[in-house]
NUTORDO-105311 format. One record per residue (C-alpha): x, y, z; residue number from 1; residue in one letter; chain. Coordinates in Angstrom, 3 decimals. Layout:
ATOM        u        v        w num residu chaine
ATOM        X        Y        Z NUM      a      A
...
//
This chain:
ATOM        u        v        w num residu chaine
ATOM    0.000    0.000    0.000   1      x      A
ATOM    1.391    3.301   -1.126   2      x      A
ATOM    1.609    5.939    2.092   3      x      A
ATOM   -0.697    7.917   -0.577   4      x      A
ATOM   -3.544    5.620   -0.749   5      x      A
ATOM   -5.179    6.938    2.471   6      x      A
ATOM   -4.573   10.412    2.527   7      x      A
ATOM   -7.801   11.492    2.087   8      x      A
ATOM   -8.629   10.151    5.616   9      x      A
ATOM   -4.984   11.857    7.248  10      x      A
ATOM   -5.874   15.477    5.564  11      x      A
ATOM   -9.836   14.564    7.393  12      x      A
ATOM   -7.960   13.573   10.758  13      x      A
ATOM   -5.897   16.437   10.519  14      x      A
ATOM   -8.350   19.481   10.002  15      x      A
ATOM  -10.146   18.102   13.403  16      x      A
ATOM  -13.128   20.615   12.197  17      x      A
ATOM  -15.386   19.543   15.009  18      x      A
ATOM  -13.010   20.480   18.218  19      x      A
ATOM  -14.172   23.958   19.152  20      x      A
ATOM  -11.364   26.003   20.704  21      x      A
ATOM  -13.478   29.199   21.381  22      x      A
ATOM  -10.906   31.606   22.408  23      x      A
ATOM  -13.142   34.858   22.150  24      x      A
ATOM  -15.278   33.666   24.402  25      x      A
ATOM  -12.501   33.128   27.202  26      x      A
ATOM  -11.456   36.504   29.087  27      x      A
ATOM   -7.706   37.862   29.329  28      x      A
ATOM   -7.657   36.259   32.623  29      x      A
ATOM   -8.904   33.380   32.245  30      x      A
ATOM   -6.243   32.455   28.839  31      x      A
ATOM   -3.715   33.363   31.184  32      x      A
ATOM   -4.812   31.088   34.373  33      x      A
ATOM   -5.081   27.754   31.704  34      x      A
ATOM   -1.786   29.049   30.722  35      x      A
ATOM   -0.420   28.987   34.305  36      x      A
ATOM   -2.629   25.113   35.081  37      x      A
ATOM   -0.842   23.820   31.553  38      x      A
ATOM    2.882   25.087   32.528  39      x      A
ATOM    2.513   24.050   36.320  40      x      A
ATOM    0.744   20.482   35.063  41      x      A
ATOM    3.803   19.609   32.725  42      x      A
ATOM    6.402   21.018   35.560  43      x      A
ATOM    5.282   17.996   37.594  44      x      A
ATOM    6.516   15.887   35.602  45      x      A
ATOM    9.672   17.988   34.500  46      x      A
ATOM    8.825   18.332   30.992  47      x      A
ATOM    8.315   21.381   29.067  48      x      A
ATOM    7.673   20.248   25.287  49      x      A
ATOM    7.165   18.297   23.568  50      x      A
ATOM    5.079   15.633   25.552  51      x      A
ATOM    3.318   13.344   22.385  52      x      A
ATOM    2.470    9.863   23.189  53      x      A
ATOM    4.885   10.503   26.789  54      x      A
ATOM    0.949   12.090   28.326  55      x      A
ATOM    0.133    8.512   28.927  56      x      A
ATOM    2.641    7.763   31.030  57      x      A
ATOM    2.582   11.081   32.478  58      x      A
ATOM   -0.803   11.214   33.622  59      x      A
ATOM   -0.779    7.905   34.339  60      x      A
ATOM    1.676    8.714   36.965  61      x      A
ATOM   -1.679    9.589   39.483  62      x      A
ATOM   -2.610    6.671   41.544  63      x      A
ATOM   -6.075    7.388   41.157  64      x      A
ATOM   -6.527    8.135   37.493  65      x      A
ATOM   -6.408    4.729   35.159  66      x      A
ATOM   -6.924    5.398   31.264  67      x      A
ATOM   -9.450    3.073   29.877  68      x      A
ATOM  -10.262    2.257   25.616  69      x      A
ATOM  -13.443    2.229   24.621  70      x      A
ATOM  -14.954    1.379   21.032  71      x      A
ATOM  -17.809    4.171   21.262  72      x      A
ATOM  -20.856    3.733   18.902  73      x      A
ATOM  -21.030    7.546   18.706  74      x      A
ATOM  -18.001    9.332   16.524  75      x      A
ATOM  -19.032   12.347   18.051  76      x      A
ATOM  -18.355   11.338   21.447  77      x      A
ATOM  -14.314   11.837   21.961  78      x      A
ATOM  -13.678   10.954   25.666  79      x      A
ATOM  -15.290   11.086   29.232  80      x      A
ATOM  -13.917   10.665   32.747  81      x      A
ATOM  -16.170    8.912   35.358  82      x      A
ATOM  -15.950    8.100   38.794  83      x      A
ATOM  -17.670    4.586   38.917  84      x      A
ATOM  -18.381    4.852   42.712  85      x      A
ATOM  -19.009    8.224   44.469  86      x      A
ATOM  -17.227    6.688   47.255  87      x      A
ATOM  -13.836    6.026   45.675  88      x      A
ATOM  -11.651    8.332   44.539  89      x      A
ATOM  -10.423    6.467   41.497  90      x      A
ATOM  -11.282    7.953   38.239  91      x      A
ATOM  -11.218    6.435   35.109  92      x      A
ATOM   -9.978    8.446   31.805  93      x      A
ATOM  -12.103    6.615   29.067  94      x      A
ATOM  -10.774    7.369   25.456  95      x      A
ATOM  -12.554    6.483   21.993  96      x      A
ATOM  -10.204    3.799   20.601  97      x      A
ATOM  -11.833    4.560   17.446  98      x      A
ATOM   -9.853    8.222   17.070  99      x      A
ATOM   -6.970    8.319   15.503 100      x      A
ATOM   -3.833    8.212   18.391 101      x      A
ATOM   -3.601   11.889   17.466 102      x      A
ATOM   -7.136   12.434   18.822 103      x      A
ATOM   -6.362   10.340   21.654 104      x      A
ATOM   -3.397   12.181   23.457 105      x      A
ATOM   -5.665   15.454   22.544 106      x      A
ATOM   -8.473   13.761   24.517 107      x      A
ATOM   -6.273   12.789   27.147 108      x      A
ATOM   -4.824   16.173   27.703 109      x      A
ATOM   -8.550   17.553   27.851 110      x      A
ATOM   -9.621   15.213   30.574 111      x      A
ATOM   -6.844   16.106   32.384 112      x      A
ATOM   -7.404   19.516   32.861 113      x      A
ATOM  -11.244   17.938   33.988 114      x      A
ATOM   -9.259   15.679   36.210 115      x      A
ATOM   -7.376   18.540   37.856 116      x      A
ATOM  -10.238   21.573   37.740 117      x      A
ATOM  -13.892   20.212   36.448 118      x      A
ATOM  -14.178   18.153   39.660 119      x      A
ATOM  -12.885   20.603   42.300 120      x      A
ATOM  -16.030   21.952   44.023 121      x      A
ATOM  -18.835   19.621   42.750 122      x      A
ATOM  -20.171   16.908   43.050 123      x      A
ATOM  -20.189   15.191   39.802 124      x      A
ATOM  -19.279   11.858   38.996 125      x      A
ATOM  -18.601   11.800   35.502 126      x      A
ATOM  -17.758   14.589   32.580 127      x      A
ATOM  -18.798   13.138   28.791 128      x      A
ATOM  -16.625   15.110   26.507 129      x      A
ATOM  -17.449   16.260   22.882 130      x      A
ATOM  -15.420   18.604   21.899 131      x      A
ATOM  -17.312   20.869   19.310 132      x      A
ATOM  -19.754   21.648   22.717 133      x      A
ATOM  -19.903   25.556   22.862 134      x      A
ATOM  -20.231   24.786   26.865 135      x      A
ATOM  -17.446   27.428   28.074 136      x      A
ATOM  -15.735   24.680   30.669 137      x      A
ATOM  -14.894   22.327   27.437 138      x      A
ATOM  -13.312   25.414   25.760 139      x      A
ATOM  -11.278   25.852   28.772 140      x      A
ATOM  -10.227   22.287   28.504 141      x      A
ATOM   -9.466   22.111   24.423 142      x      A
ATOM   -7.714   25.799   25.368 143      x      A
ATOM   -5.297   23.818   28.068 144      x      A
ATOM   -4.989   20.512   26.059 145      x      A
ATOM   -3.212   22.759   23.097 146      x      A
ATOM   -1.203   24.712   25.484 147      x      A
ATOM   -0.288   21.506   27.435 148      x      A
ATOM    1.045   19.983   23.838 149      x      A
ATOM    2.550   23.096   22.593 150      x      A
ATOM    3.179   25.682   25.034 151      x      A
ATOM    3.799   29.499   24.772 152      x      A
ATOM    7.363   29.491   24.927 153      x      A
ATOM    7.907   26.148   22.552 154      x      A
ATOM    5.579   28.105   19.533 155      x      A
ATOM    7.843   31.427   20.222 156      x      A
ATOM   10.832   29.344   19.712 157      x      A
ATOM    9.575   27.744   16.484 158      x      A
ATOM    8.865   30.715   15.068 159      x      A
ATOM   12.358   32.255   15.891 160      x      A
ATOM   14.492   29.245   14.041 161      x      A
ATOM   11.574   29.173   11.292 162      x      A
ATOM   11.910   33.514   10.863 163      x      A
ATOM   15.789   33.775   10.736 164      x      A
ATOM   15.573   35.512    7.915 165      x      A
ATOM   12.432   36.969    7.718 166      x      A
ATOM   10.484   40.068    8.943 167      x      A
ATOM    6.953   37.661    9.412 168      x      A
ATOM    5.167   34.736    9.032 169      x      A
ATOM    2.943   36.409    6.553 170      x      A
ATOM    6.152   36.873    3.820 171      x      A
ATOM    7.381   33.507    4.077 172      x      A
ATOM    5.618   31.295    1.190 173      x      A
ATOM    2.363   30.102    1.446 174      x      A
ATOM    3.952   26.531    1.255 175      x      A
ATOM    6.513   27.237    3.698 176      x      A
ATOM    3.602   28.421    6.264 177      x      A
ATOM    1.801   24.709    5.368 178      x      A
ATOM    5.101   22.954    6.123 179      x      A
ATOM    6.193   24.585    9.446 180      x      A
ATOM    2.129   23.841   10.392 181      x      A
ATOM    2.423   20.272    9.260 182      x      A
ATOM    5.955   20.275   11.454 183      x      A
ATOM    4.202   21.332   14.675 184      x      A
ATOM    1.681   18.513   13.997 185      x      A
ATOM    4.014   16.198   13.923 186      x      A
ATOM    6.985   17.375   16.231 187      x      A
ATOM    4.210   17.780   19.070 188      x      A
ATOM    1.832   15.369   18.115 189      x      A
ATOM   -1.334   17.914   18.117 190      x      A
ATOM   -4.233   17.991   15.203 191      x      A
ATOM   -3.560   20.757   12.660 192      x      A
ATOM   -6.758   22.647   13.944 193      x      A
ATOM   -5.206   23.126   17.353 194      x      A
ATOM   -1.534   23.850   15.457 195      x      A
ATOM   -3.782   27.012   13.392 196      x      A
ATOM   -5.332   28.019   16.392 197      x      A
ATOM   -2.208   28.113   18.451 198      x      A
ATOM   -0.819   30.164   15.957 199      x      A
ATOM   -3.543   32.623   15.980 200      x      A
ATOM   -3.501   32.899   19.951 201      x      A
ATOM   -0.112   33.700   20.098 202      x      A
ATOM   -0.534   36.644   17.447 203      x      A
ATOM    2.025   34.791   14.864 204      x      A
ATOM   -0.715   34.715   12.333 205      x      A
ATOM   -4.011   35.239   10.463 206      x      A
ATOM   -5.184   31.644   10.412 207      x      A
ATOM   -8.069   32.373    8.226 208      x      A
ATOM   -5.496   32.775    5.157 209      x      A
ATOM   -4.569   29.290    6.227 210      x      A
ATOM   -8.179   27.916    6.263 211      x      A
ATOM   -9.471   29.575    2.776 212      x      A
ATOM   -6.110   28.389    1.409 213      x      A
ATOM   -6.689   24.463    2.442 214      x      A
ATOM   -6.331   22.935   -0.989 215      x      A
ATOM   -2.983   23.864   -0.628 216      x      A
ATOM   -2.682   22.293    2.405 217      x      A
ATOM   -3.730   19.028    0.652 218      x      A
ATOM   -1.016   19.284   -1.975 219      x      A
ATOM    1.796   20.133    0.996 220      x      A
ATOM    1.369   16.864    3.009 221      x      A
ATOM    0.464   14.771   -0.307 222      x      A
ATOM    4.084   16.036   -1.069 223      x      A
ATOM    5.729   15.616    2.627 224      x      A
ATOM    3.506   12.576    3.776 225      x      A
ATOM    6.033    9.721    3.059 226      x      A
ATOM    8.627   11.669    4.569 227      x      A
ATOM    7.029   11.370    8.219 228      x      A
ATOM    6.723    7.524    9.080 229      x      A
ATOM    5.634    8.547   12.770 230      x      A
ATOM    2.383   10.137   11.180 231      x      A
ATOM    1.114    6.702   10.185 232      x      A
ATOM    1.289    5.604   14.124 233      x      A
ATOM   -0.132    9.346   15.000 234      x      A
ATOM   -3.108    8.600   12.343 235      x      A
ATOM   -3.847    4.799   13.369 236      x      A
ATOM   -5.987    3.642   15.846 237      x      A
ATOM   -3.575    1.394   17.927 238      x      A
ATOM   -2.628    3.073   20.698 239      x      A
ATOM    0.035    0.493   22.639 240      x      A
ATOM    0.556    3.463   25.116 241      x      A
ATOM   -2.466    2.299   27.565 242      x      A
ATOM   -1.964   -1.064   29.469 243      x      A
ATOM   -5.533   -0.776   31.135 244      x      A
ATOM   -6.055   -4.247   30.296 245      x      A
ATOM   -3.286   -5.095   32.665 246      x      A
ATOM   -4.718   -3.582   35.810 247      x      A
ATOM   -7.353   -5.917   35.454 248      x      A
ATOM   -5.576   -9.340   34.155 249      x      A
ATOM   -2.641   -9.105   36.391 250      x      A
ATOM   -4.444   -9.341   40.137 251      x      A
ATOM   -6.702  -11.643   38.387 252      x      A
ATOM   -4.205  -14.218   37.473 253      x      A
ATOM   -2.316  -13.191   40.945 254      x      A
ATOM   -5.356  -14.346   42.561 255      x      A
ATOM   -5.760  -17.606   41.151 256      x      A
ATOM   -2.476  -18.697   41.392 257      x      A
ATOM   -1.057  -17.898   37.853 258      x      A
ATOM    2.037  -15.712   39.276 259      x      A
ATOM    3.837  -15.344   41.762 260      x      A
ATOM    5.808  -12.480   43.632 261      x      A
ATOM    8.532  -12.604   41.334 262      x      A
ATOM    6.086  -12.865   38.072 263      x      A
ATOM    4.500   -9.628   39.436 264      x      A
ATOM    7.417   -7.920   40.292 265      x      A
ATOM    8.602   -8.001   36.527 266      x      A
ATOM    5.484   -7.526   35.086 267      x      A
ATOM    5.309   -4.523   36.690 268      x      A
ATOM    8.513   -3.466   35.858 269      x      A
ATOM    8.122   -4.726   32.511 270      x      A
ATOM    5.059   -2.541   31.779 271      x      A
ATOM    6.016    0.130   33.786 272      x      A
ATOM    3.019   -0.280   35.489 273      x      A
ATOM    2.039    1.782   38.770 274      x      A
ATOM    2.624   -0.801   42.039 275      x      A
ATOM    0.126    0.936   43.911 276      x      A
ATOM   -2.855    0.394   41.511 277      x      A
ATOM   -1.750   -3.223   40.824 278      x      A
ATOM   -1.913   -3.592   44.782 279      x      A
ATOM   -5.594   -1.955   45.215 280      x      A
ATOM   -6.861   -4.523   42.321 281      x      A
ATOM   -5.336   -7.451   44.611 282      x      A
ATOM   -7.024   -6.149   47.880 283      x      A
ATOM  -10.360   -5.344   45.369 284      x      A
ATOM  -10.126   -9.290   43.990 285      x      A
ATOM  -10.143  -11.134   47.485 286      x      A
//
C-alpha cells in the first residue's frame, strides 16, 4: 500500500473541524490562568515540550486516574472521565479507541485539565466530553490541552528558528507556512486545527489565510507525507501506550495462582506499570 492511498482520511484527521477552541469567548484572565494550570501540570513531571504519546505515562503517573479504551458507537463522542463509585476516589480516563492516536493524546490532555479543575467543588461523577460543545468549561479544557502539547514558549521558539531571515510569518511562502504547520503537527503530536489556532492565539498569524487556502494544504502533506513515518502511528488507531487491560488481568491471574511475587514484580517493571494500583486490584479481587 502506497503511504498515498489513504490520505484522504490523514488530511480529514488532521483538520479536526469539530473540536471547538473558542478563544473569544474566554477573558484575558482566564487564557492566562489555563496558561499557568498547563505550565505548572507539565512542571510535575519535569517536561516542558514536547510531551506526544509521553501524556500517557505522564498522567498515568496519578494513583487514582487509570486510562481506559473504549470502542464508542457515537463518533461524536471523543472521551469522558467517570468516577464509577461516588465513594472512591479512582477515576477512570475513558478514550474512543476509534480516534486516531492523534485524537487520543488530545483527549487525554482535555480530561486532564477535567481531572485537575472540572471536579474541584462539585459533586459530579462523571464529565462526557465532545469537543465541538460551545459549553465554556470544554473550551477551557481544548484551550489547556493545546497549550499543554505546545506551550507558549515552545511556539515562540519555532517561530524564531523558522523567521531567521524573515520580517513575518505572513512573507514567508504560502507553502513554507503549510510545512512549518504540518511540522508542529508532527513534532508535538497535536491535530492541525489546534496547530492554526495556536498560531492565531499567540498573534504569529491570520489563520483564516490558512483555512481559505486548504487545498494547498492538501497538496503540501500529499508532497511531505512519506517523509514522516511517525504520522502513520499518529493517524492509526492502535494506541500500545495504555496497558488498562493489565490492571485488570494481572491481580486476576495473581489471585488464582497464575504468578507469583517474582512474576508480578517483573510484570510490573516490565510494563512500567504503577505498584500501587496493581496492589488496590489485589485487595479489590479477594
Amino acid at each position: 500500500m502506497k503511504a498515498t492511498d489513504n490520505i484522504d482520511e490523514i488530511i480529514t484527521n488532521l483538520s479536526q473541524s469539530e473540536y471547538s477552541f473558542g478563544s473569544e469567548e474566554l477573558s484575558v484572565s482566564e487564557i492566562r490562568q489555563i496558561k499557568q494550570q498547563a505550565k505548572n501540570s507539565r512542571g510535575i513531571y519535569g517536561v516542558n515540550a514536547p510531551v506526544g504519546t509521553n501524556i500517557f505515562s505522564f498522567i498515568a503517573q496519578n494513583d487514582d486516574l487509570i486510562f481506559q479504551l473504549q470502542n464508542f458507537k457515537s463518533s461524536e463522542l471523543d472521551a469522558m472521565i467517570i468516577k464509577y463509585s461516588p465513594k472512591s476516589p479512582r477515576k477512570y480516563i475513558i478514550i474512543n479507541s476509534e480516534k486516531p492516536l492523534i485524537n487520543q493524546i488530545f483527549a487525554a490532555a482535555h480530561e486532564y485539565y477535567h481531572y485537575l479543575y472540572s471536579f474541584t467543588g462539585n459533586t459530579k461523577d462523571s464529565i462526557v466530553c465532545s469537543f465541538n460543545n460551545k459549553d465554556k468549561e470544554e473550551i477551557k479544557a481544548n484551550r489547556f490541552a493545546a497549550e499543554f502539547l505546545l506551550p507558549e514558549e515552545a511556539l515562540n521558539s519555532e517561530k524564531i528558528q523558522l523567521l531567521k531571515y524573515q520580517d513575518s510569518f505572513e512573507k514567508l511562502s504560502l507553502a513554507k507556512q503549510i510545512l512549518f504547520c504540518f511540522s508542529l503537527v508532527v513534532k508535538y503530536s497535536l491535530p492541525l486545527k489546534a496547530v492554526i489556532y495556536r498560531l492565531k492565539e499567540e498573534n504569529i498569524t491570520n489563520t483564516d489565510f490558512l483555512i481559505e487556502n486548504y487545498d494547498e494544504v492538501k497538496k503540501i502533506l500529499l508532497e511531505v507525507f512519506g517523509e514522516y513515518p511517525y504520522i502513520k502511528e499518529l493517524y492509526s488507531k492502535q494506541n500500545k501506550y495504555i496497558n488498562e487491560q493489565l490492571y485488570d488481568l494481572v491481580p486476576l491471574l495473581y489471585n488464582k495462582g497464575r504468578l507469583d511475587d517474582s512474576t508480578l514484580n517483573e510484570i510490573i517493571k516490565k510494563f512500567g506499570l504503577s505498584e500501587t494500583k496493581i496492589k488496590e486490584g489485589l485487595i479489590a479481587d479477594e
